[in-house]
N, C-alpha and C positions, 0 to 999 in steps of 0.2 A: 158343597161347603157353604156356609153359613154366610152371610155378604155383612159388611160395616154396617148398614144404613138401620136396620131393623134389630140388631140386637150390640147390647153395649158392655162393656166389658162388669165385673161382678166386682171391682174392687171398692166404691163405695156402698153398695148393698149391703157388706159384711161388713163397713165401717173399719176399711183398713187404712191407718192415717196417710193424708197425702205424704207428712217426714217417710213412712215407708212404701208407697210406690214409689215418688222419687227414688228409694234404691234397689229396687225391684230387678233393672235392666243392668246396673252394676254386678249385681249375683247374677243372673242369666247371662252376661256374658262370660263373665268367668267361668261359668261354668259348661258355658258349650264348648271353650277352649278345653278346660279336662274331660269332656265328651268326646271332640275330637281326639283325644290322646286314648282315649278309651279309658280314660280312668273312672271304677268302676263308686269305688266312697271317696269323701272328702271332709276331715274334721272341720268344723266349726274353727278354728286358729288358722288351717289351711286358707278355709275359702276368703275369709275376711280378709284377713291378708291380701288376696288375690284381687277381692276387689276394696281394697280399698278404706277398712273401717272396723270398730273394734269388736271383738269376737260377742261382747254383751249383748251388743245394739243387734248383730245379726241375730242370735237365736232370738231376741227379743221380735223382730219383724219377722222371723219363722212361724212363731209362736203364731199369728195373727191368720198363718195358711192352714197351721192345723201339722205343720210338718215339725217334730223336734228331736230328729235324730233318733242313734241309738249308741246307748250310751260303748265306747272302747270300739264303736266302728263306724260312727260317724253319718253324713246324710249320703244318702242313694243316687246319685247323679245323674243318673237320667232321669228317675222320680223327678226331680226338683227341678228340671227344666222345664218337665211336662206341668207342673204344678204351676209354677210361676209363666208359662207361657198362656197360661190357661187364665189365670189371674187379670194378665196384661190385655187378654183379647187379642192374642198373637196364632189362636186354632184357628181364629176367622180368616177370612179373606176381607181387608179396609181396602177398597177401590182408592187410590188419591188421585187431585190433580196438583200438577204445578205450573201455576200462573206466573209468567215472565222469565221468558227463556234466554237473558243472557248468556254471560259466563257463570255466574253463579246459578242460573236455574239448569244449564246445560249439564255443567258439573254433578249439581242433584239428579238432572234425570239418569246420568250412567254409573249412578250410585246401585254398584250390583247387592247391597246389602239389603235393597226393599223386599224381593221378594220374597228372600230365607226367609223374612224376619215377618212375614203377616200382610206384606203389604205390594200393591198391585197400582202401579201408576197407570191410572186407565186414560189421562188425557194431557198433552204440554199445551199451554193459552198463553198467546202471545198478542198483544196488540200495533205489533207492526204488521202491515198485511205482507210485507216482501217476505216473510216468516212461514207465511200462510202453505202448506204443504212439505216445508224443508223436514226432513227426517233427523231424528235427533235422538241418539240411540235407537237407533230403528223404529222408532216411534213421528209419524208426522205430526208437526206441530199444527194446529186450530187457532184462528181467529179469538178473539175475545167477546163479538160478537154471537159465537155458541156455546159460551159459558153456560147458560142457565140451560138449553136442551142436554150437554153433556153431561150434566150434574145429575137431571131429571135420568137422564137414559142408563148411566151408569151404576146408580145408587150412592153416589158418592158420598162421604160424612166428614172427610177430610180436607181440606185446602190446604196449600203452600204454598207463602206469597213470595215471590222471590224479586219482584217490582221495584223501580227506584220509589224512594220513599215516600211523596208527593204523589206517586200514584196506591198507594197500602191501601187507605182506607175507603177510597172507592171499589177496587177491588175486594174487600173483607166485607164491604156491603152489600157487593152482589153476592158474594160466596154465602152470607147468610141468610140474603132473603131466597135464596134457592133451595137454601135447606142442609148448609152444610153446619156441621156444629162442633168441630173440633180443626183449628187453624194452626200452623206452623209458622211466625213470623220471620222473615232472614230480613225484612227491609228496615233499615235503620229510623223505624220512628214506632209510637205509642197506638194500639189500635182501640177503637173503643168498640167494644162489643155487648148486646144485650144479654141476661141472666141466662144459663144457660148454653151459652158457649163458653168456649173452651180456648185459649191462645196461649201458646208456649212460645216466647220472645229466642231468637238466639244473633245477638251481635257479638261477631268478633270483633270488632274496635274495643267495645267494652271489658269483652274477656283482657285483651292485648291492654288495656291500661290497666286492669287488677294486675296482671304481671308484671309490668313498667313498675308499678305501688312496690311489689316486694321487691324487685331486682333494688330498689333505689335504696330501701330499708336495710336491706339485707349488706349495700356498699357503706353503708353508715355505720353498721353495725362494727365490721369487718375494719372500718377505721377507726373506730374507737376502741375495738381488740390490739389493734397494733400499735394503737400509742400514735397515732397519724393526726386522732383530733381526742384531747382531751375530752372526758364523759363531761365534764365541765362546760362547756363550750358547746354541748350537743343543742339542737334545736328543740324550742322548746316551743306545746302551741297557746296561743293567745287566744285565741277565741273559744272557750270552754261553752260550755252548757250552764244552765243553773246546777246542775248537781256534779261539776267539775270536766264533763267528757266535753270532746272536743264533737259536734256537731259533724255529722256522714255530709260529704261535699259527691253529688253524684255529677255525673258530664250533662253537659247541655244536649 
């Protein structure tokens, strides 16, 4: 099988837009749940439905694999897992490692999802040395100190920083001068990286205050349906833009 390091997935080669990879993994999953069920087609209204988004948008991002159905029986489902798994560089095998093995990196390493899905956690790097040998998903944890030979020996092209935040960008620094070039962030801060890499940020605080946002809209809302607070009297905001919007307030 074909390793991460030396071949990289075909989706910008064929100029397929990032708006549709980002929903790439949304169709593939949906659709290995109807692969498990063994269901054999699945209309275009089904699947979108399923994951998520409107039947146009998907045959539109279809369109881009070359797959467009047929027409009163719909797309092949196993086809299109194999298409789009193909697409994602999920036939490979992506060596990863994951740097910092708290709770959250412990969590990620017994995430049984990696290896269905493409990917092979070949090392956990920890820089506490009382760490140093403890097994962690049956995997013994390494020093920080053999980042850069495990990188080198493994072929690795992925990192995962799972670090308190203060330590992110030392660690994203060695992971790139070593050679790796597509990064997973879970530590809560901004990484800077050279042209060329790759980092996909994921903070829960962040998400959990986007939902705070609607639950609080959505109680506003719900009081001025009921006659609780006058539309009158709703909050109005002050600080507009020049062309009337009210200015994106993001968390510090």
């Amino acid at each position: 099988m074909a390793t991460g390091r030396t071949h990289r997935p075909a989706t910008r080669s064929r100029g397929i837009p990032e708006a549709t990879v980002a929903r790439l993994p949304l169709y593939l999953r949906a659709l290995t749940a109807l692969s498990e069920r063994s269901v054999p087609t699945v209309s275009s209204e089904e699947l979108a439905a399923a994951a998520g988004v409107n039947s146009a948008k998907l045959r539109k991002d279809f369109s881009y694999l070359g797959s467009y159905g047929t027409r009163g029986v719909g797309y092949d489902v196993e086809y299109l897992v194999y298409q789009i798994s193909r697409e994602l560089g999920l036939t490979q095998d992506w060596p990863v490692v994951i740097v910092g093995i708290g709770n959250l990196g412990a969590a990620l390493a017994n995430y049984g999802g990696f290896a269905s899905r493409g990917f092979r956690v070949a090392a956990l790097i920890d820089a506490d040395p009382a760490m140093a040998g403890k097994p962690v998903a049956g995997i013994p944890v390494q020093h920080t100190d053999e980042l850069e030979r495990i990188i080198a020996d493994d072929g690795v092209s992925i990192g995962v920083i799972a670090t308190p935040a203060g330590a992110a960008q030392q660690v994203c620094d060695r992971l790139v001068a070593a050679g790796v070039t597509s990064i997973l962030n879970f530590a809560p801060t901004v990484l800077t990286v050279p042209d060329g890499v790759d980092v996909r940020k994921v903070d829960l605080s962040i998400e959990l205050q986007i939902l705070a946002f609607h639950e609080q809209r959505k109680a506003g809302e719900e009081a001025v349906a009921s006659g609780a607070v006058p539309a009158a009297d709703r909050e109005k905001p002050t600080d507009q833009g020049p062309d009337g919007d009210v200015p994106a307030v993001m968390p510090a």
